[in-house]
HTML snippet that shows the backbone in 3Dmol.js (N, CA, C, O; Angstrom):
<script src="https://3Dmol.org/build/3Dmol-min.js"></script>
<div id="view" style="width:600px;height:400px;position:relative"></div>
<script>
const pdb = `
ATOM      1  N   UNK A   1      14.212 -48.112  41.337  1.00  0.00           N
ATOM      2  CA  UNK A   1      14.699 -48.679  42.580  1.00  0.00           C
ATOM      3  C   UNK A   1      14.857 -47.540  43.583  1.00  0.00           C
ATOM      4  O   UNK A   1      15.659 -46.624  43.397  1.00  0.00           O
ATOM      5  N   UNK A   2      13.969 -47.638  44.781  1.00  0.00           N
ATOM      6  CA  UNK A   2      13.970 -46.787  45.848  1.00  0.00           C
ATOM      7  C   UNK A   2      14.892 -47.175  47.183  1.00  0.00           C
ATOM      8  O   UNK A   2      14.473 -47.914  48.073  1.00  0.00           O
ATOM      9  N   UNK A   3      16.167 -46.582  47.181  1.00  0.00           N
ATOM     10  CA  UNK A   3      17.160 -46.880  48.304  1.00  0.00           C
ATOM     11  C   UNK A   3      16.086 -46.854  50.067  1.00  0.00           C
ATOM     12  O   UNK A   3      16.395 -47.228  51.198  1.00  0.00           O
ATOM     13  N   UNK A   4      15.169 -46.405  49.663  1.00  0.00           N
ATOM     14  CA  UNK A   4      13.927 -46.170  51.233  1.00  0.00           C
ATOM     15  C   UNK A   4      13.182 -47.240  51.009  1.00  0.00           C
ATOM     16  O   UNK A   4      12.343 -47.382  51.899  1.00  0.00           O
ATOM     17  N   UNK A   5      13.136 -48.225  50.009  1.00  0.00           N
ATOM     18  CA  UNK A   5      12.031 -49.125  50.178  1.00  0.00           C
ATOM     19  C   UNK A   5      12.592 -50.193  50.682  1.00  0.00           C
ATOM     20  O   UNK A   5      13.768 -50.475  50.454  1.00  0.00           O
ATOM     21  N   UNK A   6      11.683 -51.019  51.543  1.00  0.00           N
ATOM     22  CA  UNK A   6      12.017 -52.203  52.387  1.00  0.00           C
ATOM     23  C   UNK A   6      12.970 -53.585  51.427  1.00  0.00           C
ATOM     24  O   UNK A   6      14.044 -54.085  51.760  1.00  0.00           O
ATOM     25  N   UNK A   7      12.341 -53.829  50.512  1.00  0.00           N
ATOM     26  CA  UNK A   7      13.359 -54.837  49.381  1.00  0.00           C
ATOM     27  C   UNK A   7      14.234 -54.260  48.596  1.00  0.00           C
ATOM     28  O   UNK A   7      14.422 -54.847  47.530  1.00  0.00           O
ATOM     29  N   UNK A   8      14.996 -53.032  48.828  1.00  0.00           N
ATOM     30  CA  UNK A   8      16.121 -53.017  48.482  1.00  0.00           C
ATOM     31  C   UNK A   8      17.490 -52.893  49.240  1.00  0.00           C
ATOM     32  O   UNK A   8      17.761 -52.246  50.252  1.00  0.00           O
ATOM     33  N   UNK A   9      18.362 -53.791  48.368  1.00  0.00           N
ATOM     34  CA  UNK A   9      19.444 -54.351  48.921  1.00  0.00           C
ATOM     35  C   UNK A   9      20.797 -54.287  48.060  1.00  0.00           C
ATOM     36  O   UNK A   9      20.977 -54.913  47.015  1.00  0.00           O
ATOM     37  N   UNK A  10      21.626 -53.509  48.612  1.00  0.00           N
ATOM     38  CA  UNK A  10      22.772 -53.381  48.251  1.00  0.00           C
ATOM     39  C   UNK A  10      23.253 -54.372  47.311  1.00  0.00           C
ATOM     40  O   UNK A  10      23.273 -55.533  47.720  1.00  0.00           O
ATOM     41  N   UNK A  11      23.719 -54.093  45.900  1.00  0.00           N
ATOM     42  CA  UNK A  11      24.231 -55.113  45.414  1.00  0.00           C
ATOM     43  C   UNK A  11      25.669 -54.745  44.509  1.00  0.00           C
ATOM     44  O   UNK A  11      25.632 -53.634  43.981  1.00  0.00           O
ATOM     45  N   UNK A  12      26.672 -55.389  44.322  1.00  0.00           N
ATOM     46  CA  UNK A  12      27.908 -55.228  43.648  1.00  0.00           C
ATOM     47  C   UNK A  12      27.974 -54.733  42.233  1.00  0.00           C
ATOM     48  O   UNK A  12      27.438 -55.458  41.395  1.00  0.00           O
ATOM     49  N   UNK A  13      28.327 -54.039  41.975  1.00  0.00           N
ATOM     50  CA  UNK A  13      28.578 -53.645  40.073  1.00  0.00           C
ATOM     51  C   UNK A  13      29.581 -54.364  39.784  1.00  0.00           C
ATOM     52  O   UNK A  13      30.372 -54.952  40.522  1.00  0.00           O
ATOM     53  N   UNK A  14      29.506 -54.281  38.488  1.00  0.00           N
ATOM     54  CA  UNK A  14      30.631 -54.876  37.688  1.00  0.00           C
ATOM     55  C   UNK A  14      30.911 -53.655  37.129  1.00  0.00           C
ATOM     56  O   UNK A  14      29.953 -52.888  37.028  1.00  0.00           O
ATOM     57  N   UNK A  15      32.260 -53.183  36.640  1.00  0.00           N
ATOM     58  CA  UNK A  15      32.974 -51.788  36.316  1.00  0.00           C
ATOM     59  C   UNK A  15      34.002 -51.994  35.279  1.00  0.00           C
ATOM     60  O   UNK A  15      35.031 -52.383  35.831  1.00  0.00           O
ATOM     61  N   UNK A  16      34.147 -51.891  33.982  1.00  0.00           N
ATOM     62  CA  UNK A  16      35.106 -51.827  33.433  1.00  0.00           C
ATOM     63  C   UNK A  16      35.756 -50.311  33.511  1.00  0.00           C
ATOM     64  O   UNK A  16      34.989 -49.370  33.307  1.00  0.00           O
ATOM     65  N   UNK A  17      37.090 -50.053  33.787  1.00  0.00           N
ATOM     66  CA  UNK A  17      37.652 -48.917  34.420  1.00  0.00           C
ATOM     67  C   UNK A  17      38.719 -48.464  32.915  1.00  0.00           C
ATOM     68  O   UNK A  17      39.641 -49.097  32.401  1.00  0.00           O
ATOM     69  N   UNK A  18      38.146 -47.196  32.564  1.00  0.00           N
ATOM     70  CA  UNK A  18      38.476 -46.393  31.264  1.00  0.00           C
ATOM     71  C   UNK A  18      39.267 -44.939  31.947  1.00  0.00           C
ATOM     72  O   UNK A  18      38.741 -44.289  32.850  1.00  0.00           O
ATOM     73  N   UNK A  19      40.282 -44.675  31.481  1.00  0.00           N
ATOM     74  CA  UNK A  19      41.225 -43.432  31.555  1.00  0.00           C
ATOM     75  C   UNK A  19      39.932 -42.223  31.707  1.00  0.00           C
ATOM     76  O   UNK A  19      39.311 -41.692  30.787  1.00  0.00           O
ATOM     77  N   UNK A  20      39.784 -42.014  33.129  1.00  0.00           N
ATOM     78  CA  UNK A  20      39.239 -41.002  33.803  1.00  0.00           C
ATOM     79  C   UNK A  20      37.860 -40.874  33.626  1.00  0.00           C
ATOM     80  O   UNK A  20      37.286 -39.792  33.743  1.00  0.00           O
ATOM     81  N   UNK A  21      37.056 -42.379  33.230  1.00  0.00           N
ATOM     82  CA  UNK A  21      36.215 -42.830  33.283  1.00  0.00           C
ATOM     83  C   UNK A  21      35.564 -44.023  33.714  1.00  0.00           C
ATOM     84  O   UNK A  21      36.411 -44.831  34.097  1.00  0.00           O
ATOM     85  N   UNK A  22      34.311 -44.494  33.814  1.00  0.00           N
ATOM     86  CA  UNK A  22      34.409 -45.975  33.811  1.00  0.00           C
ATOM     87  C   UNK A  22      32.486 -46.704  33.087  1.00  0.00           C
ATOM     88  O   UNK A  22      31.368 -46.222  32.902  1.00  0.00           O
ATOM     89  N   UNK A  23      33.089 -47.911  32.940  1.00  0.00           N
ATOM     90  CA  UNK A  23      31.564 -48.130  32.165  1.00  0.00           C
ATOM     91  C   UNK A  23      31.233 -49.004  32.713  1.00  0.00           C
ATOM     92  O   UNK A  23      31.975 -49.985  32.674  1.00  0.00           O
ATOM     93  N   UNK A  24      29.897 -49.092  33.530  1.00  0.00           N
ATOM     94  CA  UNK A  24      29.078 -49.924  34.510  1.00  0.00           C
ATOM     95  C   UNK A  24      28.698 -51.324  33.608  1.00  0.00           C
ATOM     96  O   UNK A  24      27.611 -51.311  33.030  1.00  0.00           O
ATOM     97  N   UNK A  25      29.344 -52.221  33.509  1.00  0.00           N
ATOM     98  CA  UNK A  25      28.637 -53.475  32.989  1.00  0.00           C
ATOM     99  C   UNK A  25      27.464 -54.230  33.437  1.00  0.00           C
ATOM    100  O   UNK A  25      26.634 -54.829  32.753  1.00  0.00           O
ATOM    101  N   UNK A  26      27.520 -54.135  34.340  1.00  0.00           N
ATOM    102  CA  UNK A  26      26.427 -55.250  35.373  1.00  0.00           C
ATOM    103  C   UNK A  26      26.090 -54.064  36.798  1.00  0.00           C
ATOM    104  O   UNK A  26      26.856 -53.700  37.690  1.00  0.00           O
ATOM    105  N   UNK A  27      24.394 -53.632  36.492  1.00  0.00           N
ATOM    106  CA  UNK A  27      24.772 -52.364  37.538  1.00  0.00           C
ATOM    107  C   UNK A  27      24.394 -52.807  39.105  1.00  0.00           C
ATOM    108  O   UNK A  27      23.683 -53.802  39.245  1.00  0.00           O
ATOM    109  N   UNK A  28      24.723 -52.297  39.937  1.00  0.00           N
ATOM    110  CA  UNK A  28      24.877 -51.862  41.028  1.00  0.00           C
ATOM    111  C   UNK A  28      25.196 -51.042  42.143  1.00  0.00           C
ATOM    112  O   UNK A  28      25.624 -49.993  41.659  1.00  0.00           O
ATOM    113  N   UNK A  29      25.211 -50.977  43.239  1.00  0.00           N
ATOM    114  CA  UNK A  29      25.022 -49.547  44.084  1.00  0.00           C
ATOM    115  C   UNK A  29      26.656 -49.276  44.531  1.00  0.00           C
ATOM    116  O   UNK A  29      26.898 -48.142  44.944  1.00  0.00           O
ATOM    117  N   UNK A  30      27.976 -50.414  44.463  1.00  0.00           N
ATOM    118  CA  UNK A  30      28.995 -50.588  45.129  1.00  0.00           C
ATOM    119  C   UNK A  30      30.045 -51.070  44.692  1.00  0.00           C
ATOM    120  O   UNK A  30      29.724 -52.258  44.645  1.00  0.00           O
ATOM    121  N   UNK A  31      31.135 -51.019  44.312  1.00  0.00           N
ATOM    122  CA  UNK A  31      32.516 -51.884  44.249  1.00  0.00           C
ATOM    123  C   UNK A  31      33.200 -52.223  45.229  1.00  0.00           C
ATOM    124  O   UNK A  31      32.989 -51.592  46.264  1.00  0.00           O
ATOM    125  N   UNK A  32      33.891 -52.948  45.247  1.00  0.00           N
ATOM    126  CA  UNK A  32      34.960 -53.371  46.390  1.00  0.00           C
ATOM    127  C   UNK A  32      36.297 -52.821  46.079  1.00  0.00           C
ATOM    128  O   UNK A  32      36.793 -52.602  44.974  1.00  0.00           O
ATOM    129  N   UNK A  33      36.729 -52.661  47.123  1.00  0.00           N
ATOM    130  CA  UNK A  33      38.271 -51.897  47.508  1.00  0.00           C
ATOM    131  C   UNK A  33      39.286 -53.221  47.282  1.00  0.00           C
ATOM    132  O   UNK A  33      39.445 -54.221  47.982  1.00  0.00           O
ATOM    133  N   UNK A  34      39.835 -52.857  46.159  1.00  0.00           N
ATOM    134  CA  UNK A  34      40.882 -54.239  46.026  1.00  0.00           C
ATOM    135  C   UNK A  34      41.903 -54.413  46.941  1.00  0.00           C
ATOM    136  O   UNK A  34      42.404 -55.537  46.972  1.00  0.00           O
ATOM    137  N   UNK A  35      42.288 -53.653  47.618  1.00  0.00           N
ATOM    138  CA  UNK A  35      43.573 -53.181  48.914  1.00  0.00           C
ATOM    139  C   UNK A  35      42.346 -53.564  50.251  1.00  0.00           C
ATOM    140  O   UNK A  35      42.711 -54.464  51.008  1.00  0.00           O
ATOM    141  N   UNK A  36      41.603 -53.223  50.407  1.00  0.00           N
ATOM    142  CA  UNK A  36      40.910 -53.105  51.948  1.00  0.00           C
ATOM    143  C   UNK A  36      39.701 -54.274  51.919  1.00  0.00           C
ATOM    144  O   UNK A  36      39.557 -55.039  52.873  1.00  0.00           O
ATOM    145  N   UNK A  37      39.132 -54.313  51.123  1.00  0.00           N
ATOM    146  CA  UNK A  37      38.010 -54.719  50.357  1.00  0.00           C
ATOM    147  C   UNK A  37      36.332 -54.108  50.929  1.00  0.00           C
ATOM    148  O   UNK A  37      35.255 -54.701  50.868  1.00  0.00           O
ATOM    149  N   UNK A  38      36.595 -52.940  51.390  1.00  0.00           N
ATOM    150  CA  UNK A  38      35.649 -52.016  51.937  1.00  0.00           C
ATOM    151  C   UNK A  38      34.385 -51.710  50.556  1.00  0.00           C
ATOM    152  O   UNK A  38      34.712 -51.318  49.435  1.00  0.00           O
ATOM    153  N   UNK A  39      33.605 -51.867  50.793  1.00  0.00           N
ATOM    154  CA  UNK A  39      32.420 -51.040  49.915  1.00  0.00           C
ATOM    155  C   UNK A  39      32.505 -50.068  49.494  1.00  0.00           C
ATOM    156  O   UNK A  39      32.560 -49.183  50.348  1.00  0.00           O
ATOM    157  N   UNK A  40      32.559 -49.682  48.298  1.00  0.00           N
ATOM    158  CA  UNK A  40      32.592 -48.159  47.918  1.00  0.00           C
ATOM    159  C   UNK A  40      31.350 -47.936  46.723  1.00  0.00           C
ATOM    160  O   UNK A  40      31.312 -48.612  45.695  1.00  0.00           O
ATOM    161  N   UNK A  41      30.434 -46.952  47.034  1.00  0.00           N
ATOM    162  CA  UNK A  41      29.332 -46.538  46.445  1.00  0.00           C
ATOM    163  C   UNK A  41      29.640 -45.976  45.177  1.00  0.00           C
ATOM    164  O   UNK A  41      30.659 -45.286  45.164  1.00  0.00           O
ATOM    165  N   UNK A  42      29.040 -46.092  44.143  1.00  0.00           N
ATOM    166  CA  UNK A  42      29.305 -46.134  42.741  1.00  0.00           C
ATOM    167  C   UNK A  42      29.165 -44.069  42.709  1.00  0.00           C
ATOM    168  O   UNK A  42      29.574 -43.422  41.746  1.00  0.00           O
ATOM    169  N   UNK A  43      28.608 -43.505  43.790  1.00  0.00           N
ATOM    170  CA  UNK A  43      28.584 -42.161  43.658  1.00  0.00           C
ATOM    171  C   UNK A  43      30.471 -41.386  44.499  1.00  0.00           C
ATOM    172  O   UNK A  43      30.939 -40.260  44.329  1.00  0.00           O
ATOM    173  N   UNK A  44      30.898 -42.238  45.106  1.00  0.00           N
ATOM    174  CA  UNK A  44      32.296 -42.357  45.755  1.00  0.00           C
ATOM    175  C   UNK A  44      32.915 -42.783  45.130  1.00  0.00           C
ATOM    176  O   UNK A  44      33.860 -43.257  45.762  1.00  0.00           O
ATOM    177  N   UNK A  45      33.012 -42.978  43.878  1.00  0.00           N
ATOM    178  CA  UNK A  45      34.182 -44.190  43.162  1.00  0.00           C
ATOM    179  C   UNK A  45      35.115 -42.961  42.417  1.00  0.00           C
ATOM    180  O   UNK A  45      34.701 -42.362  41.425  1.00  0.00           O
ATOM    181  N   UNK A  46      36.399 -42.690  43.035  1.00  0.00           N
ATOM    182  CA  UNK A  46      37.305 -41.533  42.449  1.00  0.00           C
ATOM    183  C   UNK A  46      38.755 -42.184  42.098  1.00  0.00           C
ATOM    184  O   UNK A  46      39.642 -41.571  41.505  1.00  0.00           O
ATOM    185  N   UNK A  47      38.840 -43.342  42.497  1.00  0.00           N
ATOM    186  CA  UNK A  47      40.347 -44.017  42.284  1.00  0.00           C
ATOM    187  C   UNK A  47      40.603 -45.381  42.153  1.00  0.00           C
ATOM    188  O   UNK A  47      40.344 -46.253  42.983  1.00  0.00           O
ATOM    189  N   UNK A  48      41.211 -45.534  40.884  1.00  0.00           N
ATOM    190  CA  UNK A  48      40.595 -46.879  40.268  1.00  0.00           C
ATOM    191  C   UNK A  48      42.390 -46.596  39.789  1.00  0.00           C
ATOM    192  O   UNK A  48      43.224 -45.705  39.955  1.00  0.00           O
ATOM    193  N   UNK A  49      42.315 -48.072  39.059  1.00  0.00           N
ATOM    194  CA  UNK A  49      43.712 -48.530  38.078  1.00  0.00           C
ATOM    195  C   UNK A  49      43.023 -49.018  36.773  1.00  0.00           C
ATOM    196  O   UNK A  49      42.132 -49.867  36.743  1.00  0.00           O
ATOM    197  N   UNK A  50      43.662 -48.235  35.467  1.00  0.00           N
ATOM    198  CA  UNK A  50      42.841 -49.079  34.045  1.00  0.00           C
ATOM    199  C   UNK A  50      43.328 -50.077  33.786  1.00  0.00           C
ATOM    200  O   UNK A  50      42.659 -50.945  33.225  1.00  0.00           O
ATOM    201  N   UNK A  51      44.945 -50.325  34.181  1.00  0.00           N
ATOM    202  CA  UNK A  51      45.518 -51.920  33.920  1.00  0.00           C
ATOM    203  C   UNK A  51      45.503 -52.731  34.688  1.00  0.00           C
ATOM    204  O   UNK A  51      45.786 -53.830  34.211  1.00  0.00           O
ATOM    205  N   UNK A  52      45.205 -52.721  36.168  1.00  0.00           N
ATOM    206  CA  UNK A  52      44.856 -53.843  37.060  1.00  0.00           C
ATOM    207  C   UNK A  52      43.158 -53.751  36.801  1.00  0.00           C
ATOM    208  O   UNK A  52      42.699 -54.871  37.022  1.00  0.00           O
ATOM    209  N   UNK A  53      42.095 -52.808  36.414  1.00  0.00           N
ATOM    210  CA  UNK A  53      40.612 -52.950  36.533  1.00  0.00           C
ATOM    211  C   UNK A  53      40.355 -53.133  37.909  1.00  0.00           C
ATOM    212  O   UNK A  53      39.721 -54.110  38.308  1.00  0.00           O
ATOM    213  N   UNK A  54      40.781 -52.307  38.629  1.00  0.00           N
ATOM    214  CA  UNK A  54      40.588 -52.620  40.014  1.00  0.00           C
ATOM    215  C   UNK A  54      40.422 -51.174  40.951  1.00  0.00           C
ATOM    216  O   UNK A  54      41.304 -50.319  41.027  1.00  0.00           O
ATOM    217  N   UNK A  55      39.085 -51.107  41.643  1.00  0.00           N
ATOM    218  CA  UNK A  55      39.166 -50.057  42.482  1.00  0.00           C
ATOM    219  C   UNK A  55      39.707 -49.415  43.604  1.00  0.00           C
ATOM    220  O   UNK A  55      39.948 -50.413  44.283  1.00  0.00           O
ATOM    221  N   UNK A  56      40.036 -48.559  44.218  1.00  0.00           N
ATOM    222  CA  UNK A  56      40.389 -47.931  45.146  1.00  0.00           C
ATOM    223  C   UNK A  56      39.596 -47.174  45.970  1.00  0.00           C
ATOM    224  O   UNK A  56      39.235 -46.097  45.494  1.00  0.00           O
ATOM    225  N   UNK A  57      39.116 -47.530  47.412  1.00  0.00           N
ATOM    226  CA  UNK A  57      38.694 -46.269  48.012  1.00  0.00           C
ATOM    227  C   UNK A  57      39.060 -44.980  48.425  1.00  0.00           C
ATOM    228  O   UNK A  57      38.281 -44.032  48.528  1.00  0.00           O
ATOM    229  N   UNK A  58      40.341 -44.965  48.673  1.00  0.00           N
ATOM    230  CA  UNK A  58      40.457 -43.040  48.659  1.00  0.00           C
ATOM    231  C   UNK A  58      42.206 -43.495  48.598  1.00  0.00           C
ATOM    232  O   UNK A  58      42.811 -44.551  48.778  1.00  0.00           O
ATOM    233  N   UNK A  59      42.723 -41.680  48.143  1.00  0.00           N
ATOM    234  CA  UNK A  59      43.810 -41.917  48.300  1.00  0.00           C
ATOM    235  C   UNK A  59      44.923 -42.465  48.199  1.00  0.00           C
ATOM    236  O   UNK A  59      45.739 -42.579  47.284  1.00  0.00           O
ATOM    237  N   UNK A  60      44.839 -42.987  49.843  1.00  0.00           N
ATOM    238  CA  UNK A  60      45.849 -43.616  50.266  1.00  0.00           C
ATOM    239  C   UNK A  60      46.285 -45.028  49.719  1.00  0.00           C
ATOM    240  O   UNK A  60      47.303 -45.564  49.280  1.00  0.00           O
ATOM    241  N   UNK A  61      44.943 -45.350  49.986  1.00  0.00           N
ATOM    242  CA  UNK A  61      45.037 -46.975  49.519  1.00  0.00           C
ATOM    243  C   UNK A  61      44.772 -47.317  47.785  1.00  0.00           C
ATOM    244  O   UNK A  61      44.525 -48.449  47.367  1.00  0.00           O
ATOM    245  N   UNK A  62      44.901 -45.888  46.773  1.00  0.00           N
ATOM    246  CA  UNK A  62      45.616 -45.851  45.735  1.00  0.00           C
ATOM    247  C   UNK A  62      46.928 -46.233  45.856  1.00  0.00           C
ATOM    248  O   UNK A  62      47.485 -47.323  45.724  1.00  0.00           O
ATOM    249  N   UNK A  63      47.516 -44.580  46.270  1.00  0.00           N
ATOM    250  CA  UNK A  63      49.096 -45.158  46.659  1.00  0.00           C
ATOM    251  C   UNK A  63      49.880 -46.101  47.077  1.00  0.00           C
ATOM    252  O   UNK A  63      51.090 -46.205  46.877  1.00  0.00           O
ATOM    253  N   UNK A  64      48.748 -47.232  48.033  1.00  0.00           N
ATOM    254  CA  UNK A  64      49.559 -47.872  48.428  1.00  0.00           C
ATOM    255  C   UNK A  64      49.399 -49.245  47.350  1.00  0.00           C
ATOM    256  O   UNK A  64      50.220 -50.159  47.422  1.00  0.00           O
ATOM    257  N   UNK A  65      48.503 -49.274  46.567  1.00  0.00           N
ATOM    258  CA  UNK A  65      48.523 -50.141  45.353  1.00  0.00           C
ATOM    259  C   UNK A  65      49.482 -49.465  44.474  1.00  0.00           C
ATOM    260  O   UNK A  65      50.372 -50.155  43.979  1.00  0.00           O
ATOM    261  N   UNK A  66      49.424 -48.173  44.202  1.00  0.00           N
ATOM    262  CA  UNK A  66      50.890 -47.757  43.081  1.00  0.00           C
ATOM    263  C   UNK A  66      52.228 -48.740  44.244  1.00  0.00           C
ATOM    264  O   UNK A  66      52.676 -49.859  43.990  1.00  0.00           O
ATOM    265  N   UNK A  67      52.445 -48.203  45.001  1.00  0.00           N
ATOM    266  CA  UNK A  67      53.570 -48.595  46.151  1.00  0.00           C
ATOM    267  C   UNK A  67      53.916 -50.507  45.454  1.00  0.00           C
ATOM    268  O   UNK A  67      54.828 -50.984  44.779  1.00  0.00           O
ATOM    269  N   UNK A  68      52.731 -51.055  46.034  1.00  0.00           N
ATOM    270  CA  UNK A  68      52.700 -52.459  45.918  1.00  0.00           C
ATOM    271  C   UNK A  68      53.047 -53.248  44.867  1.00  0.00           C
ATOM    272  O   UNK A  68      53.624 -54.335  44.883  1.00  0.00           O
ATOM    273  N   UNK A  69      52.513 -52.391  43.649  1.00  0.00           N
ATOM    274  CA  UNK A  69      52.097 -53.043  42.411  1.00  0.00           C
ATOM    275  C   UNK A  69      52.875 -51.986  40.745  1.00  0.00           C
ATOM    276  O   UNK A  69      53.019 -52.497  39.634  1.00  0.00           O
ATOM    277  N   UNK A  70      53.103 -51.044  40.976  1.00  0.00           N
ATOM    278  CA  UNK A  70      53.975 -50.067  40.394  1.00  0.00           C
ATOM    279  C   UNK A  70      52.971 -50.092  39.000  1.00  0.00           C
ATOM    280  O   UNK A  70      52.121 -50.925  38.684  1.00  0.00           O
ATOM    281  N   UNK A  71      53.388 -48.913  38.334  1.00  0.00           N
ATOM    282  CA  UNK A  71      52.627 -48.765  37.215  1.00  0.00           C
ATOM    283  C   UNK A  71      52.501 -50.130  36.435  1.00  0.00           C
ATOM    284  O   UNK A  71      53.436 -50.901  36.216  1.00  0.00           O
ATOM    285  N   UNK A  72      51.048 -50.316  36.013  1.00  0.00           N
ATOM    286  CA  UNK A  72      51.056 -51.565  35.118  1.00  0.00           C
ATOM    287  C   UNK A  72      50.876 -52.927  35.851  1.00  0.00           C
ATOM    288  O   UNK A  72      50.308 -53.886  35.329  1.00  0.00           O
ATOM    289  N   UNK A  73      51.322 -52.931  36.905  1.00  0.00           N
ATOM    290  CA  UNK A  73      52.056 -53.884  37.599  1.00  0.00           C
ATOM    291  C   UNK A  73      50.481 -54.892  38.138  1.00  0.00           C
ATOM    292  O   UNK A  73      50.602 -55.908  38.823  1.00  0.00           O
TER     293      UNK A  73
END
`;
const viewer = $3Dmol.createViewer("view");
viewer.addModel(pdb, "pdb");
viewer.setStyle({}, {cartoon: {color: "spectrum"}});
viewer.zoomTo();
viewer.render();
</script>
């Protein structure tokens, strides 16, 4: 799959999210930001939760899921 060729098209992964890892189930180029729901490229993916399975795009909008949702939560 060539990101320069005319029929290709962004599509969603599926991610099971492992302690400072993660394992691509269903592949694709992107996850969604569970806080923002912004696109985040599977080469950008640095902040995730293993007990919600849910991604984060940077930072902040980690914290503000720790904030929201507290460990585990």
């Amino acid at each position: 799959m060539n990101i320069f060729d005319k029929s290709f098209a962004p599509s969603e992964a599926t991610i099971r999210y492992l302690d400072g890892d993660y394992v691509v189930l269903k592949p694709g180029t992107f996850v969604r930001c569970a806080i923002t729901g912004k696109p985040i490229p599977l080469d950008e993916l640095f902040y995730w939760s293993v007990d919600r399975q849910e991604a984060y795009a940077d930072a902040v909008t980690a914290n503000t899921a720790f904030e929201r949702y507290g460990i585990g939560g």
